[in-house]
C-alpha positions in Angstrom: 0.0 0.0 0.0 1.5 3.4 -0.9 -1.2 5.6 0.7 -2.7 7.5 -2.7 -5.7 5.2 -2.3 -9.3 6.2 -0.9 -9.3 5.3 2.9 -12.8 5.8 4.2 -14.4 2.5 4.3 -11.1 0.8 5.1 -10.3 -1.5 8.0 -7.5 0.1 10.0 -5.1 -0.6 13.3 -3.3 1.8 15.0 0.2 0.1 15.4 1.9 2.7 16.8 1.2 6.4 17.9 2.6 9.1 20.8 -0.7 8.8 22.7 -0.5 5.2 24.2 -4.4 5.4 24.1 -5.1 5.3 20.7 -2.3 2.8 20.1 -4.1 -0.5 19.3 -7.5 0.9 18.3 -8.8 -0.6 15.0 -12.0 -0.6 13.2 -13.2 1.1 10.0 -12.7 4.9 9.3 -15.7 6.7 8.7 -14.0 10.4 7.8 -10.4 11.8 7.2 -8.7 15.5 6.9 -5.7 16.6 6.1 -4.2 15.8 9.8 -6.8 13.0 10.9 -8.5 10.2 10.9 -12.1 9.1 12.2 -12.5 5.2 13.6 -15.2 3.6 14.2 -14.6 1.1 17.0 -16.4 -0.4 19.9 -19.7 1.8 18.6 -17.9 4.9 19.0 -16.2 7.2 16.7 -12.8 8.0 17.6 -10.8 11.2 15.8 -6.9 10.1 16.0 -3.7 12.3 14.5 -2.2 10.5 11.5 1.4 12.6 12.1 2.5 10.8 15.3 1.5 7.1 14.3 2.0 4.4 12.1 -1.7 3.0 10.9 -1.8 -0.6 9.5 -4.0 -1.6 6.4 -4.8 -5.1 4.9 -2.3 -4.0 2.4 0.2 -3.2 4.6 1.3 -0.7 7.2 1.3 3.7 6.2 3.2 6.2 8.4 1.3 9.3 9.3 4.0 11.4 8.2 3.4 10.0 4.6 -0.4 10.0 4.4 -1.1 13.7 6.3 -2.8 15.2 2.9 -6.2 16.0 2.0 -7.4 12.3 0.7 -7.9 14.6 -2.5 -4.1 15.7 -3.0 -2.7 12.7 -1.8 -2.7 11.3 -5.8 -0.9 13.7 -6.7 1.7 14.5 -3.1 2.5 10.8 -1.7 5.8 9.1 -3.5 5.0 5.4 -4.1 
């Protein structure tokens, strides 16, 4: 996974992030910004900063760093 893709929808884990309470959360994402991401886990939505954490994917695992676009530029911004 290279991160140009459309993410809401997706099924996603929170492998590693600066706030050890969001680290381990997984279940689908329901919105995205620029700098975050909305889960849906446990019947509660859950807004969580890509920039410190590494999110993983059925395709594979993203850094925040690499993916903290607007879903719409991220075509064109995020290197493969």
């Amino acid at each position: 996974m290279d991160g140009r893709g459309e993410f809401m929808g997706e099924q996603v884990t929170v492998s590693q992030h600066s706030d050890p309470s969001i680290q381990g959360i997984s279940g689908k994402i329901i919105d995205e910004t620029r700098e975050t991401i909305t889960i849906f886990s446990n019947g509660k939505a859950k807004m969580v900063s890509k920039r410190p954490g590494k999110f993983m994917f059925k395709n594979g695992e993203l850094n925040g760093n690499k993916i903290a676009y607007r879903s719409q530029d991220r075509i064109k911004k995020v290197k493969a």
